[in-house]
C-alpha positions in Angstrom: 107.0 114.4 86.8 105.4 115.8 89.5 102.1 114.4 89.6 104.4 110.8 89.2 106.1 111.7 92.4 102.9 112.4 94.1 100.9 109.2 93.4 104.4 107.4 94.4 103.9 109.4 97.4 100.3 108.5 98.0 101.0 105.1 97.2 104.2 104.9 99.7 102.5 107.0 102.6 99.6 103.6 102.4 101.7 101.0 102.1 104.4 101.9 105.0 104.5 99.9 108.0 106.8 102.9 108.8 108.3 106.2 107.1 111.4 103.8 105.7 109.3 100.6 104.4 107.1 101.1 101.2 106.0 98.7 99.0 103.6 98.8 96.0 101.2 96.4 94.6 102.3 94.0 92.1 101.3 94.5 88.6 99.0 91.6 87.1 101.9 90.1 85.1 103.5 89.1 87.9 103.5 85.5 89.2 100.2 84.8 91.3 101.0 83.8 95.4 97.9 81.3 95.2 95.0 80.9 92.5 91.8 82.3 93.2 89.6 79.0 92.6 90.2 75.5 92.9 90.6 74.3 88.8 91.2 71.3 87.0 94.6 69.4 85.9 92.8 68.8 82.3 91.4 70.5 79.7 90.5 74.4 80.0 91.8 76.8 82.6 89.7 77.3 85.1 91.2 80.8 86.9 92.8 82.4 83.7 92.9 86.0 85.9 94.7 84.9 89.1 95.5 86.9 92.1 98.2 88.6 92.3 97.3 90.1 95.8 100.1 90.2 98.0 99.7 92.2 101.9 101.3 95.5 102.4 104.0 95.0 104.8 102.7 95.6 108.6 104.3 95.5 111.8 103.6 93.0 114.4 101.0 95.0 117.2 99.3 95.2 120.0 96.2 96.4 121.0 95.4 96.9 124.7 92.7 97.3 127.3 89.9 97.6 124.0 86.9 95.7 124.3 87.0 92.8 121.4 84.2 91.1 119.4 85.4 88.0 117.7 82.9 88.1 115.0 81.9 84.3 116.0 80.6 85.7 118.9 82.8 86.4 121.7 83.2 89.3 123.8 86.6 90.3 125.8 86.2 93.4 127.8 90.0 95.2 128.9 91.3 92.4 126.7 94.3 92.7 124.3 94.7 91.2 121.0 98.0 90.8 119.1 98.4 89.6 115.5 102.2 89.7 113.2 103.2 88.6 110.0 99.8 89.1 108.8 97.9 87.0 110.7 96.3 86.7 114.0 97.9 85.6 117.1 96.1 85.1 119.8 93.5 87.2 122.4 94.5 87.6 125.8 91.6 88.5 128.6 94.2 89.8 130.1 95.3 93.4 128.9 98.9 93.3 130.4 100.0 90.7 128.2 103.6 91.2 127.5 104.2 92.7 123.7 107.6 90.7 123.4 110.2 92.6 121.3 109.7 94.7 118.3 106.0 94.6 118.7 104.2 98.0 118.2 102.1 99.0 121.5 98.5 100.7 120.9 96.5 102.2 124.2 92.9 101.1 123.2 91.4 102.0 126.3 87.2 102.5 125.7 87.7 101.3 122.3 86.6 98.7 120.6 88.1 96.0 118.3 86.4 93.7 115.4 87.2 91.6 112.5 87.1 93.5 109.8 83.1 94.2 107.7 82.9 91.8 105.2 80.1 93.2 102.5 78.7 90.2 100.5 76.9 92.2 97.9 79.1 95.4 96.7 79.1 96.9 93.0 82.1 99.1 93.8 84.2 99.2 90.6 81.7 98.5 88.2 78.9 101.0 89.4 81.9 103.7 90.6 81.8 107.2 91.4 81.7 109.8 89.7 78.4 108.1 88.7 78.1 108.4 85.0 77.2 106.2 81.7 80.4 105.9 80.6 81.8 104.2 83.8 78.3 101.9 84.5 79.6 98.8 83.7 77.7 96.2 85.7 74.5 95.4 84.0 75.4 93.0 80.6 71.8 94.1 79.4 72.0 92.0 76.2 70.2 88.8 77.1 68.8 87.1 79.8 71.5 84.8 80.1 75.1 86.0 80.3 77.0 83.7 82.5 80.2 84.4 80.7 80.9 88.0 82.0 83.1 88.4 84.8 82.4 91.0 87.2 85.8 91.8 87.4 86.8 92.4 84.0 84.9 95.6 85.1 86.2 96.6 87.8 88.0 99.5 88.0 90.5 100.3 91.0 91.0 103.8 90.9 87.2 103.9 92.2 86.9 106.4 95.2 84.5 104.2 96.9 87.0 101.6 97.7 88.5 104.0 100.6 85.5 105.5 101.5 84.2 101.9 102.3 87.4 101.4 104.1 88.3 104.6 106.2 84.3 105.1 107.0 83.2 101.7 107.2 85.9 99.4 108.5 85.1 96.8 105.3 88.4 94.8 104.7 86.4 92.5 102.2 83.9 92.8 99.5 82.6 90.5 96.8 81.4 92.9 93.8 78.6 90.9 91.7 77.1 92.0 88.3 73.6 93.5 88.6 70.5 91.9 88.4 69.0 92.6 85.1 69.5 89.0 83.9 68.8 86.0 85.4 72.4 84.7 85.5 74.3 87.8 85.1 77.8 86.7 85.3 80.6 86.0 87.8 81.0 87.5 91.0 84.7 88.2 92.3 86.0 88.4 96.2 88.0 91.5 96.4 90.6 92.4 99.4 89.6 96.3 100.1 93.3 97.9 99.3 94.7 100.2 97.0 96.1 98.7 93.4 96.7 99.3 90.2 94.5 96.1 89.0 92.0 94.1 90.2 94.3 91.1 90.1 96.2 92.4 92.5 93.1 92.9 94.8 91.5 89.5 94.3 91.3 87.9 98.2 93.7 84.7 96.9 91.7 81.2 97.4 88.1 82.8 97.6 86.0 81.0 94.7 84.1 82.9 91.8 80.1 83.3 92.5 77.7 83.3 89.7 75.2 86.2 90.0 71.6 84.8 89.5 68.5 87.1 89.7 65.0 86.3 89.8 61.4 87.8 89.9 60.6 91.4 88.4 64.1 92.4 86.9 64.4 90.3 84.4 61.1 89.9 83.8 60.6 93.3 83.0 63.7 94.2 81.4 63.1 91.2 78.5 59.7 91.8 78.4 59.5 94.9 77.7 61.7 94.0 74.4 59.3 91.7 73.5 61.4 88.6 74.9 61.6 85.9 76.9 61.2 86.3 79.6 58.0 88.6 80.4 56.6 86.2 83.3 58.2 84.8 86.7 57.0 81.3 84.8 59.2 82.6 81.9 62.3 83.0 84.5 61.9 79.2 85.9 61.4 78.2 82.1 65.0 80.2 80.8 66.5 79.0 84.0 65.6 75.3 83.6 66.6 75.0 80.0 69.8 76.6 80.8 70.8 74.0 83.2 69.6 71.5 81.3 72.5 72.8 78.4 75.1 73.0 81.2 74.5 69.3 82.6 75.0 68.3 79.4 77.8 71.1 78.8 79.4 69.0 81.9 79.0 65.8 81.1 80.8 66.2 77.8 83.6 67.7 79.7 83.9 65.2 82.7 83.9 62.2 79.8 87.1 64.1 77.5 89.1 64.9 81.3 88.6 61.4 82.5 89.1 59.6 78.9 90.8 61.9 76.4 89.8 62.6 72.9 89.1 65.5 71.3 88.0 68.4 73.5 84.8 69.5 73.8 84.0 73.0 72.0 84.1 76.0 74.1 81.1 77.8 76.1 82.0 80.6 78.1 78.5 80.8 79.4 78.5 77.0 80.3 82.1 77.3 81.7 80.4 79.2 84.8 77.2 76.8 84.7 80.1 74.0 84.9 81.9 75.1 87.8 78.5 75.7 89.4 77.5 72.1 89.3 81.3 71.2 90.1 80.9 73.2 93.8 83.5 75.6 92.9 81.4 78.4 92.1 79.1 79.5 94.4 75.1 81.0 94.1 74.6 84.7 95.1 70.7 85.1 94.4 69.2 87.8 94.2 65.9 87.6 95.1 63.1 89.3 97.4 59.5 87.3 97.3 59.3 84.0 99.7 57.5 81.7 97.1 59.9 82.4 94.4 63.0 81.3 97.3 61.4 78.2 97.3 61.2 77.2 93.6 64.8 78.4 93.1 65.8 76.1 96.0 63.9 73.3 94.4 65.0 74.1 91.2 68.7 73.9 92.8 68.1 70.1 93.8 66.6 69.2 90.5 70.0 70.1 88.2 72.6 69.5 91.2 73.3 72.4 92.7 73.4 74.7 95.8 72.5 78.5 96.8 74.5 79.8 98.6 72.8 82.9 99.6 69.7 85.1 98.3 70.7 88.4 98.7 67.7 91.3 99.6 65.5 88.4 100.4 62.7 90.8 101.9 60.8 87.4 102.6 63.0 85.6 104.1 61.5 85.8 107.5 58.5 83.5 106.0 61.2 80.8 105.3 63.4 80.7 107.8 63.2 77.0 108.3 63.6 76.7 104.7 66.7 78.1 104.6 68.2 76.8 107.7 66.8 73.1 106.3 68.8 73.8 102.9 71.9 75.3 104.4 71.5 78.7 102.1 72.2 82.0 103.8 70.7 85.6 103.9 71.6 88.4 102.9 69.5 91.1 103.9 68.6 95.0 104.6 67.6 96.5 108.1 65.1 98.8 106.7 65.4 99.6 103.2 62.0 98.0 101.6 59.2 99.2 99.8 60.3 100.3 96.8 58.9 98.1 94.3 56.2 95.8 94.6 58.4 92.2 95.4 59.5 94.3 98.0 56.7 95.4 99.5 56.2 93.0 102.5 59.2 93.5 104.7 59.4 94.0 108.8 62.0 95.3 110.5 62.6 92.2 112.5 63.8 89.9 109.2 67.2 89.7 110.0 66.6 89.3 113.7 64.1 86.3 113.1 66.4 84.3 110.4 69.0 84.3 113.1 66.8 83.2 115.8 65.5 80.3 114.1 69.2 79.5 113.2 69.2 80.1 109.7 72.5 82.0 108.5 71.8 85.9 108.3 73.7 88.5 107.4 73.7 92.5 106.5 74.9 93.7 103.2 74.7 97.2 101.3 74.3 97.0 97.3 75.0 100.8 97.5 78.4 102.8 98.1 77.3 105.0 100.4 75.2 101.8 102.7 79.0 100.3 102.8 80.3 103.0 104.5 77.8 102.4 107.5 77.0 98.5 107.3 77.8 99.0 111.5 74.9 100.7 111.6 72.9 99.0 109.6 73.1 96.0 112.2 72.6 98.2 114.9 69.6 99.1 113.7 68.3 95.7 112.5 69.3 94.3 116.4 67.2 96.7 117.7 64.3 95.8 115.7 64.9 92.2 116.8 65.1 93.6 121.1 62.3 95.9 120.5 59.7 92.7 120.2 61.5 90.6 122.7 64.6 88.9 120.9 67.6 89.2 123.7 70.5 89.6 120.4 74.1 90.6 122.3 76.3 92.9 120.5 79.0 90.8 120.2 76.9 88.3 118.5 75.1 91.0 116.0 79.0 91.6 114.9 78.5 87.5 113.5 76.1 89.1 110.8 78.7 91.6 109.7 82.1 88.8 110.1 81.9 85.3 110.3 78.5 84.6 108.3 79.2 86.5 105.1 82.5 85.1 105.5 80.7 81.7 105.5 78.8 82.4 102.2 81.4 83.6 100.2 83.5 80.3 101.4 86.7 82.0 103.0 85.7 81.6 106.8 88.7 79.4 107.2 90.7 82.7 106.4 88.9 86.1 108.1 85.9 86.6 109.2 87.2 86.4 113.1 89.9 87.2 115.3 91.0 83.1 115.6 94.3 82.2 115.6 96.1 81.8 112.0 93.3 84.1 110.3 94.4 87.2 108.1 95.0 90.1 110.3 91.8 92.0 109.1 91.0 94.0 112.0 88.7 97.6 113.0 89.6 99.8 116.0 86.7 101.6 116.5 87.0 105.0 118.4 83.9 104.0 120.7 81.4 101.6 120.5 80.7 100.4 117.1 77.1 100.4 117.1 76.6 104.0 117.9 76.3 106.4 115.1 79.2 109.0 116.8 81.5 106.0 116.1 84.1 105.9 113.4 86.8 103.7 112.7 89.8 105.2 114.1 92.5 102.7 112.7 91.9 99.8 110.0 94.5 97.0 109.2 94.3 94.3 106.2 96.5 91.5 106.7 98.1 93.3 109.6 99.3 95.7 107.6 97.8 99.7 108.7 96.1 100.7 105.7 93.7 103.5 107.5 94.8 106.1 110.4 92.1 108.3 111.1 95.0 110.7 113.1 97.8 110.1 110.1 97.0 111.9 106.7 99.8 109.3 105.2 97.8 106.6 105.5 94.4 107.5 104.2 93.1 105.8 101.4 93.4 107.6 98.2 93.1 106.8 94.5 95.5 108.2 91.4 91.8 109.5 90.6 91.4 112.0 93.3 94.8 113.4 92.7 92.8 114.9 89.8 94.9 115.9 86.7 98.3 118.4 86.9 97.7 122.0 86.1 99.1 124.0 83.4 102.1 124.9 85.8 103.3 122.2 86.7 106.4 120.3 85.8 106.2 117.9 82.7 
């Protein structure tokens, strides 16, 4: 009994928008406020695990005389920024901008305000902490193909790194992929960073599924060393190729029962993904480091139909810039972290600085639960690289590579990834300036509801998981 009243109470002290409001998160069973892809009207369901997600209640705020980035951009210095009912309502230059009734007032003076982190590549959930076998869930090492496994199906909630990624790093959105073993490791879901009891009821609503894709030395040497295909990077094209080549068809099959009826096509889980890749509605995350082998997947891509959205790592990418800017695919890079294998050898500091000046769409992301907690840093970092050989990058437009551009490449920049008017109310207050390593996020709101307070122990992230277990003492 009491351990139940104390998760109640950690779940309660989160949610409130004050000490009388509390709501929890709706359990998957529940009806869904929107889907969480686009679907069909025939044949198989195309979202069978929809959202659930539903904001914490917030109150309507203000926060003035802070320093604002947009994340498209912009900079406002004493400005104020006020957002209600979830969403964002408008910046004022002005930092006496009248509240209006029933509007919460918050003294930002030298603070700093941002759109909430986006992190395009997280494994949070299905790599969690504590880091052990029986919780690693995010490599389906069984084939080189598994297209049919959903990232989220591993997720687990209760992971500790979900709040440590919020209360440290200010990340409000995450999309947690399957690892890279296999060349097409499975689905990719969009996750809003708040406390649940399911993934369903974390899934950011209207964000569409990626399909994890890997190429060069993983799968390579994974297969290869079990005597499979594939042992080559000619092997990786070849599996690729004749995958697509099944899911055209896989597609075709499909398009002719929706449009003329019949009897329905046989089932492929696997091809089901492939499908909705070639349909638009599921987007490419690639990783992948060398240049060359960017190339032939983006080549490979116009051959069978289909687009990358991003390759994530992308070491290389500084040698294609032009290439990626040409076929509108993003990076998703590192500011220092190289060297570790031979594909990642031949990195410079300057990558992400050079893909964004040759207008090519950059961005920073983590693939590690502690990296999340400092992705601020990160660009700080990677924008001094770019001053240091002459590249004049402001701050407010090195926040673009941590807001607006992953928003971009995950598809959901009509809904965060700035501080516009109508977006969700995913916003940072940062205690100083957010590029300095002595800063922290001092208060954190998703969907405009305060789910971080840096000065409130009631609302600081916590899972059922760090409760830890009751003792022999306590009530039953």
């Amino acid at each position: 009994m009491i351990r139940s009243l104390i998760i109640f109470g950690a779940l309660a002290g989160l949610a409130a928008c004050d000490s009388s409001t509390t709501r929890a998160q709706t359990a998957s069973s529940e009806p869904a406020p929107a889907a969480s892809g686009p679907g069909k009207g025939k044949g198989y369901s195309h979202d069978p695990f929809p959202s659930t997600y539903h904001a914490y209640p917030g109150a309507p705020t203000l926060l003035r005389d802070v320093t604002i980035f947009d994340g498209e951009g912009g900079r406002f210095e004493h400005a104020a920024l006020l957002f209600r009912d979830g969403k964002i309502v408008s910046i004022f230059a002005d930092m006496s901008a009248a509240p209006g009734a029933g509007v919460t007032v918050i003294d930002g003076k030298g603070k700093y305000v941002t759109p909430g982190v986006i992190d395009i590549h997280s494994h949070l959930g299905d790599y969690p902490s504590p880091g052990v076998q029986a919780n690693s869930d995010g490599n389906e090492m069984t084939g080189p193909v598994t297209a049919e496994v959903w990232a989220e199906h591993s997720v687990w909630p209760q992971d500790p790194g979900f709040g440590r990624a919020l209360a440290n790093g200010g990340v409000t959105t995450l999309q947690i992929l399957p690892g890279s073993a296999n060349l097409m490791g499975g689905r990719s879901v969009v996750l809003k960073n708040v406390y649940a009891r399911t993934m369903q009821a974390m899934k950011f609503p209207g964000a569409p599924y990626g399909l994890k894709m890997a190429c060069g030395e993983n799968p390579k040497r994974v297969y290869g060393s079990k005597g499979r295909m594939p042992s080559t990077r000619m092997g990786n094209i070849a599996v690729d190729r004749q995958t697509w080549a099944r899911a055209a068809e896989y597609k075709r099959r499909w398009d002719r029962y929706e449009e003329k009826g019949g009897e329905a096509p046989s089932r492929d889980l696997a091809m089901d993904t492939l499908r909705g890749v070639l349909e638009g509605e599921i987007l490419v995350q690639n990783h992948c480091y060398r240049a060359d082998e960017m190339a032939i997947v983006m080549d490979m891509a116009k051959e069978f139909g289909y687009h990358v959205s991003a390759f994530h790592h992308a070491v290389e990418a500084y040698k294609i810039a032009d290439l990626l800017k040409a076929n509108n695919t993003c990076a998703a890079v590192w500011a220092d972290w190289y060297g570790f294998k031979m594909e990642a050898y031949d990195a410079v500091p300057e990558n992400l600085a050079i893909l964004d000046k040759e207008g090519a769409c950059a961005m920073i992301h983590s693939d590690d639960a502690n990296g999340i907690q400092r992705l601020n840093q990160e660009v700080a970092k990677a924008r001094a690289a770019g001053i240091k050989v002459g590249m004049n990058i402001s701050e407010e437009h090195a926040w673009t590579w941590l807001a607006i551009n992953p928003a971009k490449a995950l598809g959901i920049a009509d809904k965060t990834g700035s501080l516009k008017p109508g977006k969700m109310a995913d916003v940072v207050l940062w205690n100083g300036n957010p590029f300095s390593v002595y800063t922290r996020p001092e208060m954190v709101w998703v969907d405009g509801a305060l789910m971080y307070d840096a000065k409130d122990p009631k609302r600081r992230p916590v899972s059922d998981f760090e409760l830890g277990q009751p003792g022999e003492g306590d009530v039953k």
